[in-house]
N, C-alpha and C positions, 0 to 999 in steps of 0.2 A: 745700744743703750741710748736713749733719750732721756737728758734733765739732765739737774744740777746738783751733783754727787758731793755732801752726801743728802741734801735737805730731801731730794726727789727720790720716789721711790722707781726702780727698774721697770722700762719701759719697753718692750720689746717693740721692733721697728721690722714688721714683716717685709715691704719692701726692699729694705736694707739688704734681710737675709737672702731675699730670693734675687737680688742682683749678685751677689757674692756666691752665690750658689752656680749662678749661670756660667760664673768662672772657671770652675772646678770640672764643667763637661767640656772641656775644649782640652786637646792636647798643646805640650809644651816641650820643648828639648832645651838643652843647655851647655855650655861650654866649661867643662873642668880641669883643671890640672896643676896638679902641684897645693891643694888650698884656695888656687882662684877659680873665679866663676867669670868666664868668658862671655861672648856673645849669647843673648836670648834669644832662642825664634820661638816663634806663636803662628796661629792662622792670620792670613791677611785679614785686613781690618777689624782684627782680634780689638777692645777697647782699651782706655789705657788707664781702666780701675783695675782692670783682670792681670794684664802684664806688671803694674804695680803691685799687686798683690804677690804676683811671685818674685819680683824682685827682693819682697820684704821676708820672705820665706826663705831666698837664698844667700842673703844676706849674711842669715846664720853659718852658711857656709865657707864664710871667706876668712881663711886663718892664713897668716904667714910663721911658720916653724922654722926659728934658727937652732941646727944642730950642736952650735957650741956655745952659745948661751942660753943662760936659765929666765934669765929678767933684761928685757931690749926694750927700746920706745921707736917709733915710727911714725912714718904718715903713711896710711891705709887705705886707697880704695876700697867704696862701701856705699851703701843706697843715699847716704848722708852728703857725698861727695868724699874728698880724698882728706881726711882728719887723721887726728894726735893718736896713738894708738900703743898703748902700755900692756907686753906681756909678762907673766909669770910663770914658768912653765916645772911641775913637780913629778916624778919619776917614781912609778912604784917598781922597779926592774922585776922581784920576788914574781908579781903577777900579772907580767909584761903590760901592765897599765901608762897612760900618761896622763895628766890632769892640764888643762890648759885654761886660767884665766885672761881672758882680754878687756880692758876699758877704752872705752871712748870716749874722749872728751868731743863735743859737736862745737862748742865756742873757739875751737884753736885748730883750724882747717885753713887749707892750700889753697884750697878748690871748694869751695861750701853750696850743696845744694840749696839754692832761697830762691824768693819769689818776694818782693818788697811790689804792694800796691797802695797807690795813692802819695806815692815820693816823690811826687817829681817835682815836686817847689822846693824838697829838705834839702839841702847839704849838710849832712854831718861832720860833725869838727872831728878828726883826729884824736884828738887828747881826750875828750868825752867817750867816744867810742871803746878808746884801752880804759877807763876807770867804771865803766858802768854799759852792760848790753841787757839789750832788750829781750833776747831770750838765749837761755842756759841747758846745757843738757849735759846728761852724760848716760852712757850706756855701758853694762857690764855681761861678757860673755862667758860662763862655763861651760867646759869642753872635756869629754871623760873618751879618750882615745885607748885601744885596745891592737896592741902588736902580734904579729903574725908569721908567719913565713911565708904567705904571701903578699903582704903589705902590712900599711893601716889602717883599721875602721875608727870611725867618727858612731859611738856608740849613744852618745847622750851631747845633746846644747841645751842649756838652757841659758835666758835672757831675759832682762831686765832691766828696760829704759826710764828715764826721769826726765823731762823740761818743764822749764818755768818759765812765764809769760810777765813780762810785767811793762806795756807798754808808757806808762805813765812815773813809771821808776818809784810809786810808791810803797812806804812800808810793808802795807796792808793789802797792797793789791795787785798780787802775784798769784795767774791762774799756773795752776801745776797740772802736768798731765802724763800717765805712768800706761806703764804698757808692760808688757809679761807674754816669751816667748817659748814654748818646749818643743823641741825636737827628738820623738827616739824612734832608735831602731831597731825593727821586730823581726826582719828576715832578710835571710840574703837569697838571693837566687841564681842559681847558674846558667841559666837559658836568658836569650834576649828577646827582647819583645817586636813585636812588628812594627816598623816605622809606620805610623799613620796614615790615610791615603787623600792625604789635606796640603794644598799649597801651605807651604811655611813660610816665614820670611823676619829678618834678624831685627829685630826693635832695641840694638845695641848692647848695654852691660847693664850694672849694677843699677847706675846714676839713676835716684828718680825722674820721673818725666811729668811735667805740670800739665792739664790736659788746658783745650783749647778754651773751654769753659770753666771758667773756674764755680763750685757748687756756693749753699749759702755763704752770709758773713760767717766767719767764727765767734759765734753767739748762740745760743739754744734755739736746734734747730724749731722751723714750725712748720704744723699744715700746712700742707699747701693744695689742697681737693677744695674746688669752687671757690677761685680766690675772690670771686665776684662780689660774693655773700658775703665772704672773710673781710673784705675791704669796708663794705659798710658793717657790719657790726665792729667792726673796732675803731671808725672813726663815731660811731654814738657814743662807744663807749670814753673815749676821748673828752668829744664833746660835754656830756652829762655829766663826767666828775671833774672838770676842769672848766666851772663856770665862773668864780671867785679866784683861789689859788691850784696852784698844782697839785694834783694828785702823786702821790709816790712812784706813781707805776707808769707814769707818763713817759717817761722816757722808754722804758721799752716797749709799749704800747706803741707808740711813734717809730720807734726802729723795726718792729712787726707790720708796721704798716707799709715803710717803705721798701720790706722783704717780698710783699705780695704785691705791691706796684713793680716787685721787678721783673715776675715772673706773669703779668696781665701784658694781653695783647692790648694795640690802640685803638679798638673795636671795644673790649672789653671798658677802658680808661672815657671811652666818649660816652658808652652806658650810665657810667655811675656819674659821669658831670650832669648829666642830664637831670639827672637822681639831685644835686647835692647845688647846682647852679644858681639858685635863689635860694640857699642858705649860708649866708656871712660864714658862720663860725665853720661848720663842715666845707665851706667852698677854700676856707682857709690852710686848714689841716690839710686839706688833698690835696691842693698845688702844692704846697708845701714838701710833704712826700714825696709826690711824682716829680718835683725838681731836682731833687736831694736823687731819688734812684738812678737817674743816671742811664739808661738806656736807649737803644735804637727806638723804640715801642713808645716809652716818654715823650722824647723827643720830636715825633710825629705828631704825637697829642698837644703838645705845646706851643707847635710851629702853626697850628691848624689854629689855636685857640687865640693866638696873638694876628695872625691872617682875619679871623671872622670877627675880629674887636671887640674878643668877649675881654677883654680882662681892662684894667685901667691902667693907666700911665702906672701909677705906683706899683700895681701889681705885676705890670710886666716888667720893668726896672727893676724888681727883688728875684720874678722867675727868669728871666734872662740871665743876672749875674748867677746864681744857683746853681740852673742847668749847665752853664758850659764850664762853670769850677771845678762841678761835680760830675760830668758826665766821664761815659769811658770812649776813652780818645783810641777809635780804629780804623779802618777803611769804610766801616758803614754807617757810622754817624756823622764823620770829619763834613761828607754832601751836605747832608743835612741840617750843620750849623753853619756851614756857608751860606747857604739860602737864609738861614732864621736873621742872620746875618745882612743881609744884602735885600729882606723883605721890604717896601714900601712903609708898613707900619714904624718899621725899626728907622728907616731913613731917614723920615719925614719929622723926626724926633731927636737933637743935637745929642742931647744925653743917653738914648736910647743908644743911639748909634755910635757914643762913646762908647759904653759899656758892655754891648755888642763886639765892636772891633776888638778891644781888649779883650775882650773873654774869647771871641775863637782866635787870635794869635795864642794865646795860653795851651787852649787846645791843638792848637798845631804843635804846639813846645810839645808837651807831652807827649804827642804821638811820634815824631820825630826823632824824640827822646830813644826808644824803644827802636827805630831803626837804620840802618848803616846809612843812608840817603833818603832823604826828603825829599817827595815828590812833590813836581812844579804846580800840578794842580792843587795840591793842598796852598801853595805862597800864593797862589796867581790874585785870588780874591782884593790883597793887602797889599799887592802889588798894584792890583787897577785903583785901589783907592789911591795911591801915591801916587801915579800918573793923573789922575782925575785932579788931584789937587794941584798938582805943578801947571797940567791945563788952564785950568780957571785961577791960577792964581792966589789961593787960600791958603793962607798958613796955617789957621787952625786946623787945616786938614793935612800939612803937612808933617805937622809936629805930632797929630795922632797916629799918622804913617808909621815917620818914623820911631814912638812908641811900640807901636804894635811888630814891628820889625826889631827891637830888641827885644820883644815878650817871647816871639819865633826864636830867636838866637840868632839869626843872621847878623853882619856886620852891617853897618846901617850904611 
């Protein structure tokens, strides 16, 4: 489903289906016993939409039964990570039935599956965090279990998640997002099946797994077939209804735009300057975009555009700060803003070259941030500035050293 439920009408999204489809021809084995769900294996470089997929399937699976109580609480291993977990458990003996409610609360977790991007300037208080989170959830499992004399069957799950989004802590502006799960069972069988004749290999438990790429913002998704085209028609569209004041729609107009600068190679990005280069308003909106996106691909275009003296002092002084705020800080952009960095254009310019240094020490923070040890070639750049300065004597340049060597976190 594609839109915004309920104003949009139902969208189907073929691509969607036929990746999720691809899932389903792959075999899968699993680890069970007692109510848990052990180790996963999959084929080797099985993807980690498909293994996601069945973790969220088996999920349903993971019940803990205490034999001598009826109502317990816990913390639960679960695709969530390890949360609050409240059961109720009701006995029909008559019809050797058992009925088993479970809840989840997702906000009150040990171990909480998350992925926080664009944090790394926040520190959040303490005391703010217990009166108010930014998102809510909770999940409720039915369980209609059926005794035996050879065991017990798990006859029926059904499920039923709730979160609420509310990044802004406003009233009125709290995205919700529900989800509905059923599980039954149609047959049992007494023969075993052929283990498959496919290397396997254990992609761990429950825990979801973030994949290396993370897909759009979470926003409605868009096209993305000939972002080429897609980019100019929405920067006209831009442009022509925001000649006076702002149009309504501008701002996601604006965030559509810098969705498909993020998915344009820097081939793709040198086309459309060519296109848009001697026009003010459109040359404005597009830097602007491609600064804001943040990628490897941008970042080439940018480096190349401030290299060939296309843009002006002001203009490179707004896209400079922009890009390295906003960029995403990893092993394959980190090069590339040390060069934009260390460029002759940027040097030969006090301010340029302030706000330069400043912004990729930021960007080393960030990346850093995310790993056990920070490598010497990411400081060494900020390092030869502050040798270069103490050389020659310059305190201005020592004092932006040493700035920029607290933006890294190092001890100065």
């Amino acid at each position: 489903y594609s839109g915004i439920w309920p104003r949009d009408p139902f969208t189907r999204s073929s691509k969607i289906t036929q990746a999720v489809s691809s899932c389903f021809t792959r075999p899968f084995k699993f680890e069970y016993s007692s109510g848990r769900v052990g180790s996963i294996y999959a084929p080797e470089g099985c993807p980690d939409l498909c293994v996601n997929l069945v973790r969220g399937i088996l999920n349903l699976l993971q019940i803990t039964i205490k034999k001598s109580q009826n109502v317990y609480e816990l913390q639960e291993a679960g695709i969530g990570g390890v949360c609050h977990a409240r059961y109720v458990i009701q006995e029909d003996r008559k019809n050797s039935r058992i009925f088993v409610t479970k809840t989840v609360d997702s906000t009150n977790c040990q171990e909480k599956v998350e992925k926080s991007v664009g944090m790394a300037y926040i520190y959040p208080c303490p005391v703010d965090m217990m009166k108010e989170k930014l998102t809510k959830g909770t999940a409720a499992f039915s369980y209609k279990l059926k005794q035996s004399d050879s065991g017990t069957l798990i006859t029926e799950i059904t499920s039923q998640q709730v979160h609420q989004i509310s990044p802004f802590s406003e009233p009125t502006g709290v995205a919700v997002m529900g989800a509905r799960q059923r599980l039954t069972l149609l047959e049992v069988r007494s023969e075993r099946s052929s283990a498959p004749d496919v290397p396997m290999q254990s992609y761990g438990g429950l825990r979801y797994h973030f994949p290396a790429v993370l897909p759009q913002m979470p926003l409605q998704l868009i096209r993305t077939e000939n972002p080429e085209q897609r980019i100019v028609e929405t920067l006209q569209h831009i442009v022509l209804n925001n000649q006076q004041d702002f149009h309504d729609d501008v701002p996601y107009r604006f965030l559509e735009l810098v969705q498909l600068c993020r998915i344009t190679s820097a081939e793709f990005l040198e086309s459309i300057w060519r296109q848009v280069s001697d026009k003010l308003r459109y040359r404005r909106w597009f830097l602007s975009a491609v600064s804001v996106s943040g990628t490897t691909e941008a970042l080439k275009f940018l480096k190349t555009r401030i290299r060939n003296d296309d843009l002006s002092c002001i203009q490179t002084l707004l896209t400079v700060s922009l890009t390295l705020h906003l960029m995403k800080a990893d092993e394959h952009t980190l090069p590339l803003a040390a060069d934009l960095m260390t460029s002759s254009r940027i040097q030969k310019n006090p301010m340029l070259q302030q706000v330069a240094c400043l912004g990729y020490s930021s960007v080393v923070h960030r990346y850093c941030s995310q790993t056990s040890a920070c490598p010497k070639e990411a400081l060494q750049p900020i390092h030869d500035l502050a040798d270069e300065a103490i050389s020659r004597g310059r305190e201005d340049k020592m004092k932006l050293a040493l700035k920029c060597i607290g933006n890294m976190g190092e001890p100065a």
